[in-house]
N, CA, C and O of each residue as an XYZ file, in Angstrom:
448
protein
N       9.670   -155.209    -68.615
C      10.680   -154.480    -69.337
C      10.151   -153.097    -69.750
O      10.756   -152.025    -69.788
N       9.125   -153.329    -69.989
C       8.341   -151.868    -70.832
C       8.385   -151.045    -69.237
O       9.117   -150.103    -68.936
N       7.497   -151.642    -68.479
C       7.228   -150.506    -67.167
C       9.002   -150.151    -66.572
O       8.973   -149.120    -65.900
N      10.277   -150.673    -66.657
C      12.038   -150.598    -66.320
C      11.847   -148.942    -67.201
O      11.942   -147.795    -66.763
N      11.632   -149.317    -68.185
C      11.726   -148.488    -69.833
C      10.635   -147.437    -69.271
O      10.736   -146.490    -70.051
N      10.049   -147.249    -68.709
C       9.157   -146.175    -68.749
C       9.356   -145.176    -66.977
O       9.114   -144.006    -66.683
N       9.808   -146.163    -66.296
C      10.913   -145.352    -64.865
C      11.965   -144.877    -65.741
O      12.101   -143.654    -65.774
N      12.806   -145.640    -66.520
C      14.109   -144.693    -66.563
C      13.533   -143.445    -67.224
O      13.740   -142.295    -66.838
N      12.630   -143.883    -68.484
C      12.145   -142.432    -69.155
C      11.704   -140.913    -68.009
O      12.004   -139.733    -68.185
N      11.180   -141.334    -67.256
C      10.464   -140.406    -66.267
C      11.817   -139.941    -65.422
O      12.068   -138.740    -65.318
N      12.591   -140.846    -64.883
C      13.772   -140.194    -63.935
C      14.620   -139.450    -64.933
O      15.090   -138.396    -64.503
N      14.986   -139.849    -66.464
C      16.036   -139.144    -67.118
C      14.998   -137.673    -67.115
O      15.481   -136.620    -66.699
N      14.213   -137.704    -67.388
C      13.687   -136.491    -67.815
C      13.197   -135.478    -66.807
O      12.741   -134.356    -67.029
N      13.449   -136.315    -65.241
C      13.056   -135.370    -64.120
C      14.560   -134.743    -64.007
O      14.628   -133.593    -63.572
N      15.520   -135.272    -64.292
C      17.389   -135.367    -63.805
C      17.290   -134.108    -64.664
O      17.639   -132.979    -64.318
N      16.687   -134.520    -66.000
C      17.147   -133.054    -67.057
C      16.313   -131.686    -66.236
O      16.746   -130.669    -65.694
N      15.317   -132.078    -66.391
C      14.703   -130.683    -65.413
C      14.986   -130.048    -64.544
O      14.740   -128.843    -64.517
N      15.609   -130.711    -63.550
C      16.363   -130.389    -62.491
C      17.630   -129.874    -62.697
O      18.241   -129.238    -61.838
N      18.132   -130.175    -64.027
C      19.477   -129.322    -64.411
C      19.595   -128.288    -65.055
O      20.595   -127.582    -65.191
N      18.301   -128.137    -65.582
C      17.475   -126.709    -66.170
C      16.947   -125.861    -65.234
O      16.679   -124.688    -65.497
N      16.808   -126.267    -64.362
C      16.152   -125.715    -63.164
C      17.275   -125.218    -62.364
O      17.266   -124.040    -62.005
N      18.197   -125.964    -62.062
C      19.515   -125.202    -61.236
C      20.224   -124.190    -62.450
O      20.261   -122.994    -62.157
N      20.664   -124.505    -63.497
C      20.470   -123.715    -64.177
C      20.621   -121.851    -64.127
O      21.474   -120.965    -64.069
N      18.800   -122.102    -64.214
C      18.296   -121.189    -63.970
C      18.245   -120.162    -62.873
O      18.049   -118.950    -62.967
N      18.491   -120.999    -61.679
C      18.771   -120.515    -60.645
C      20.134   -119.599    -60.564
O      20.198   -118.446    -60.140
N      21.317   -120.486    -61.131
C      22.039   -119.560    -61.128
C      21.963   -118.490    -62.239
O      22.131   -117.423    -61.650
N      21.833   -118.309    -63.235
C      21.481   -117.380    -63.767
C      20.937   -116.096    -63.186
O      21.642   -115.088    -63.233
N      19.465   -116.049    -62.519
C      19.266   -115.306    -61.750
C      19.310   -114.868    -61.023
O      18.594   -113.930    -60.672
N      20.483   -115.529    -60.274
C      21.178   -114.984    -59.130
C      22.526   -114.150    -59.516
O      22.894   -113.132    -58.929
N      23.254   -114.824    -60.708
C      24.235   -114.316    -60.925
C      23.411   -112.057    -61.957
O      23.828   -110.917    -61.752
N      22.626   -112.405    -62.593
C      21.724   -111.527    -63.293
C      21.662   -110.173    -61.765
O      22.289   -109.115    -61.700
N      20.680   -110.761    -60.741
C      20.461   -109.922    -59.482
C      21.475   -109.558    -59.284
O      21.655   -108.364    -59.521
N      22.209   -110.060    -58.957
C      23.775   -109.444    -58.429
C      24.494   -108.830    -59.163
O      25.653   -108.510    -58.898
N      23.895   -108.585    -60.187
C      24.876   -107.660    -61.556
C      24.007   -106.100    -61.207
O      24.342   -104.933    -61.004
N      22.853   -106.797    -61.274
C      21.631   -105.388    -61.082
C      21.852   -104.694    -59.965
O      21.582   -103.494    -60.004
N      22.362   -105.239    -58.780
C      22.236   -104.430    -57.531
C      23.663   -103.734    -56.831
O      23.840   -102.933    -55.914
N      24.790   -104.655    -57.987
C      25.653   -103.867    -57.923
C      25.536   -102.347    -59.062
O      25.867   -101.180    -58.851
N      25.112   -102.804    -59.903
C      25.205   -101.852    -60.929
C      24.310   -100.522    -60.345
O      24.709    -99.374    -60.536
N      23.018   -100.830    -59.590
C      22.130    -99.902    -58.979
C      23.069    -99.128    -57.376
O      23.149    -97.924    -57.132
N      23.380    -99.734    -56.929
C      24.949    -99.198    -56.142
C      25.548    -98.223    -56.920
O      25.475    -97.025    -56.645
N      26.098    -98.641    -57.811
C      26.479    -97.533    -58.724
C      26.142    -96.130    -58.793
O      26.683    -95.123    -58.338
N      25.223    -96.308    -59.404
C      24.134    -95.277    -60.139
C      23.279    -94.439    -58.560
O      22.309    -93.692    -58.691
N      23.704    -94.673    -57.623
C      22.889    -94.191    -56.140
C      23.887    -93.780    -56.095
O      23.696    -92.631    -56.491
N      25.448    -93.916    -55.778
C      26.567    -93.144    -55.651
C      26.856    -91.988    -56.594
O      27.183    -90.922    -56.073
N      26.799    -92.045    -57.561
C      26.556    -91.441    -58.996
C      26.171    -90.359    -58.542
O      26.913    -89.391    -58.370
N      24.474    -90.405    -58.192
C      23.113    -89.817    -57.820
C      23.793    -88.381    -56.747
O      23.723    -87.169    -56.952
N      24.332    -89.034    -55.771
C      24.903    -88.659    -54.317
C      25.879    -87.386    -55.010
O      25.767    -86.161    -54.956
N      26.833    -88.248    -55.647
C      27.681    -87.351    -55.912
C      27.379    -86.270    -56.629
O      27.842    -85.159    -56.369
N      26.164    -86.636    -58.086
C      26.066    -85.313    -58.628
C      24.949    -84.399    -57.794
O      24.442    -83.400    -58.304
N      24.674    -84.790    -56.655
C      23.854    -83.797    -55.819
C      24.728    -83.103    -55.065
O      24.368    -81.938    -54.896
N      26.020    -83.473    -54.413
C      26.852    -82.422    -53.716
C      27.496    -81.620    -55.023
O      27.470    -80.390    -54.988
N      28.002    -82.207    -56.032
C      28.124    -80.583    -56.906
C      26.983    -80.080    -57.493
O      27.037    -79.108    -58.246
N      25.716    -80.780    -57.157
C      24.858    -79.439    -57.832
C      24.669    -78.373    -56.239
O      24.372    -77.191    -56.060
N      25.025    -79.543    -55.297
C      24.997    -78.355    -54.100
C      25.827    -77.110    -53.732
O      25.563    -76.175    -52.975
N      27.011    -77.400    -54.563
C      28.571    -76.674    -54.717
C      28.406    -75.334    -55.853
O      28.817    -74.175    -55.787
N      27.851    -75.846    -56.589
C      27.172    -74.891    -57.572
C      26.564    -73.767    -57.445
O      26.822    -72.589    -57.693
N      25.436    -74.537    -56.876
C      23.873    -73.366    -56.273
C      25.171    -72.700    -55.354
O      25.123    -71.474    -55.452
N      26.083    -73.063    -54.665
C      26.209    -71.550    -53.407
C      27.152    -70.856    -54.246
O      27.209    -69.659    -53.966
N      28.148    -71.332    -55.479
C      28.875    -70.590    -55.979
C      27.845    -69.547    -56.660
O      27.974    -68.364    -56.347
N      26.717    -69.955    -57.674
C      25.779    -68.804    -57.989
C      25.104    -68.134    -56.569
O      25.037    -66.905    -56.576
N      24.812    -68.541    -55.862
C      24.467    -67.438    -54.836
C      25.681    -66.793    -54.090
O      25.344    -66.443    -52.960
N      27.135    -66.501    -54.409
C      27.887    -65.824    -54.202
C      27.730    -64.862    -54.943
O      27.724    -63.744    -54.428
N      27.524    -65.026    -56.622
C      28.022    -64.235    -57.370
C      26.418    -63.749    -57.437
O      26.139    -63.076    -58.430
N      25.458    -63.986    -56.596
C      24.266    -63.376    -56.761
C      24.634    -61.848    -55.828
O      24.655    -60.713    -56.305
N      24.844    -62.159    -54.692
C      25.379    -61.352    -53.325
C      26.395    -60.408    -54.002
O      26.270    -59.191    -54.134
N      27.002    -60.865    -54.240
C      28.723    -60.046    -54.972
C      28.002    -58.913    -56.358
O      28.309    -57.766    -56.683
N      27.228    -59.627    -56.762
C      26.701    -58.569    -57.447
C      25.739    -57.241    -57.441
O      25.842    -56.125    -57.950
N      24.485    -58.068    -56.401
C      23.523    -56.594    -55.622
C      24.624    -56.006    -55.272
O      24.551    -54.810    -55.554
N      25.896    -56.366    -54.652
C      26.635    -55.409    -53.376
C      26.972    -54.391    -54.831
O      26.548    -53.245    -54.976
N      27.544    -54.893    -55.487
C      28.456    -54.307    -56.686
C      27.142    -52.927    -57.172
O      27.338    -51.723    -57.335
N      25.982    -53.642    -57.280
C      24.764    -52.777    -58.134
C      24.778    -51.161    -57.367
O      24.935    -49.992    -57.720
N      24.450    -52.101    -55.829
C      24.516    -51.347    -55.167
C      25.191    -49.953    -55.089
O      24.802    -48.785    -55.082
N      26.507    -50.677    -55.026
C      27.587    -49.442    -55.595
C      27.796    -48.680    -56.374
O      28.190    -47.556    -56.062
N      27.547    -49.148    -57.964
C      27.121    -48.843    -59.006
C      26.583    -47.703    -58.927
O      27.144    -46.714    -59.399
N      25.476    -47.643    -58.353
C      24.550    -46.806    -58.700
C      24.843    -45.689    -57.894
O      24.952    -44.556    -58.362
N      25.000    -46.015    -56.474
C      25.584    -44.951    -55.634
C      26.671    -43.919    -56.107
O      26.757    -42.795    -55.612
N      27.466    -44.369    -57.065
C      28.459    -43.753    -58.077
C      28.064    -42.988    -59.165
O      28.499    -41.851    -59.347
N      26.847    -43.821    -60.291
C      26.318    -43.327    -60.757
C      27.281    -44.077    -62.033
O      27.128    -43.557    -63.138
N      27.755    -44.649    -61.995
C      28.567    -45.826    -62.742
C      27.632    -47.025    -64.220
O      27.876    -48.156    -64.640
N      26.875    -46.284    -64.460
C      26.016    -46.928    -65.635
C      26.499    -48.315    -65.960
O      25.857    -49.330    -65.687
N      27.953    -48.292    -66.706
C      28.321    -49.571    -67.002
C      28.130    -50.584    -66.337
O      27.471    -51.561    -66.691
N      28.798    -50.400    -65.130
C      28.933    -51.226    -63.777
C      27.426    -51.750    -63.579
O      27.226    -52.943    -63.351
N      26.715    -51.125    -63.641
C      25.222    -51.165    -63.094
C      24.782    -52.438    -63.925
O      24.134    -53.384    -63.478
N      25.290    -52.274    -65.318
C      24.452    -52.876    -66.482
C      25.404    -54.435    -66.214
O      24.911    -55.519    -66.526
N      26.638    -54.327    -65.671
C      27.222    -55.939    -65.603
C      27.104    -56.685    -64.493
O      27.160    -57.913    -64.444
N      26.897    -55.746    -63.368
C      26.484    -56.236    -61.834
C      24.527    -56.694    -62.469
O      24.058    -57.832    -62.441
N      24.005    -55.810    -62.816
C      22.538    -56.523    -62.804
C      22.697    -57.138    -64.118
O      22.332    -56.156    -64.765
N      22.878    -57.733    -64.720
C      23.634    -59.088    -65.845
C      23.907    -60.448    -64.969
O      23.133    -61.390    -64.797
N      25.241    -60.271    -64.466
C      25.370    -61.072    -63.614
C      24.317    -61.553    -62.103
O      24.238    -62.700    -61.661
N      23.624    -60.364    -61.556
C      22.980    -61.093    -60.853
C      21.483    -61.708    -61.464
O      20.901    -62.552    -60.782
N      21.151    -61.460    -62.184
C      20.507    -61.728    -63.695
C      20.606    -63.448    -63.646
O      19.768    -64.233    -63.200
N      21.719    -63.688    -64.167
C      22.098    -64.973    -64.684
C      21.945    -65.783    -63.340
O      21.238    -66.788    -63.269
N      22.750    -65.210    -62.149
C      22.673    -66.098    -60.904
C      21.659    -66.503    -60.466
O      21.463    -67.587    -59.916
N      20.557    -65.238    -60.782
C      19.302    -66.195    -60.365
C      18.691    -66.658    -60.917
O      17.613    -66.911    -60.379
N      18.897    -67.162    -62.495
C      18.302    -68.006    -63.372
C      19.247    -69.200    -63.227
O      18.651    -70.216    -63.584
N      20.740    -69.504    -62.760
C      21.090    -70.692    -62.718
C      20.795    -71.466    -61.329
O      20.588    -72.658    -61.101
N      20.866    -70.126    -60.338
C      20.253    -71.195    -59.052
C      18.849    -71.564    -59.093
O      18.515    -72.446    -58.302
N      17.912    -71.046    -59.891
C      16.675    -72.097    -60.047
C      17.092    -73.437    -60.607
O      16.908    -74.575    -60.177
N      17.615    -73.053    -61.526
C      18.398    -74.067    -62.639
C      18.539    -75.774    -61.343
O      18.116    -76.915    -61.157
N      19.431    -74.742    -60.838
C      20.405    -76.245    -59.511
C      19.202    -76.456    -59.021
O      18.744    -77.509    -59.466
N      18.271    -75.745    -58.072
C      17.043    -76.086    -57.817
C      16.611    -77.272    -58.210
O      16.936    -78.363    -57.743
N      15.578    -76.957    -59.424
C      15.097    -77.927    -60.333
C      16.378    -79.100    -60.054
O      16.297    -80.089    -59.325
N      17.338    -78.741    -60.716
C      17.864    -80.649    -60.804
C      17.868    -81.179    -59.111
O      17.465    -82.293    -58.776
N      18.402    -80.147    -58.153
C      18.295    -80.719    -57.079
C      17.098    -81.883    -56.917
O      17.188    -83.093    -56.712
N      15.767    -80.874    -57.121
C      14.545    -81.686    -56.613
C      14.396    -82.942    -58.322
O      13.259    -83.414    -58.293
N      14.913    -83.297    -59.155
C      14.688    -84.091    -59.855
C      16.078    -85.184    -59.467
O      15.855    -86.310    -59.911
N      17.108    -85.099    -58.915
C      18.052    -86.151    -58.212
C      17.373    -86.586    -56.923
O      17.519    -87.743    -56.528
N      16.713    -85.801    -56.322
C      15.770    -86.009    -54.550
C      14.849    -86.984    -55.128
O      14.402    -87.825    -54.347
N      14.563    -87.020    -56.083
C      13.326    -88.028    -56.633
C      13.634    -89.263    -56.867
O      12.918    -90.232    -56.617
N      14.935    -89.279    -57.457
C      15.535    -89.853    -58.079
C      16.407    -90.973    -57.324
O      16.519    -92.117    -57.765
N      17.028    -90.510    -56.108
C      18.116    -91.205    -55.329
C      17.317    -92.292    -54.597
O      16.246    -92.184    -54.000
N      18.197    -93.498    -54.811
C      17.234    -94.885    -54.271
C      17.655    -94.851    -52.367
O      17.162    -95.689    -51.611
């Protein structure tokens, strides 16, 4: 009777383990599959904010171009003002296209 009593003890308690154990399994499967959708995500994310930082950088290197041309002119005129808002603006353009730069190469690092 004692050794009946000491199988069931051992099988109830392997049955429980095994239901802790599947369990678990799903858990971490259901967990992974949260993570790798969610990381899907965040790579699309990634993608996308790299074509508008790519959309960006050429709009500042328009208004980089648009402005030497303008300086250019400027000066050929003899147009002081002009001079001082064309080199302003191309000023700024080439402090924001480093700008896109930099994030470019910190999303390039970044994208899985």
């Amino acid at each position: 009777m004692r050794e009946e009593k000491s199988v069931y003890k051992a099988l109830f308690s392997e049955q429980k383990s095994n239901k802790v154990e599947l369990g678990l399994v799903q858990d971490i499967e259901k967990a992974y599959d949260k993570a790798l959708s969610l990381e899907k995500n965040v790579a699309k994310a990634a993608s996308k904010l790299r074509s508008d930082v790519l959309e960006t950088s050429d709009a500042w290197s328009k208004v980089e171009v648009l402005s030497m041309k303008g300086l250019k002119a400027a000066k050929e005129l003899g147009m002081k003002e002009s001079e001082k808002l064309f080199n302003s603006r191309g000023s700024d353009a080439e402090v924001n296209i480093k700008e896109m730069e930099a994030i470019l190469g910190k999303i390039d690092g970044f994208i899985i």
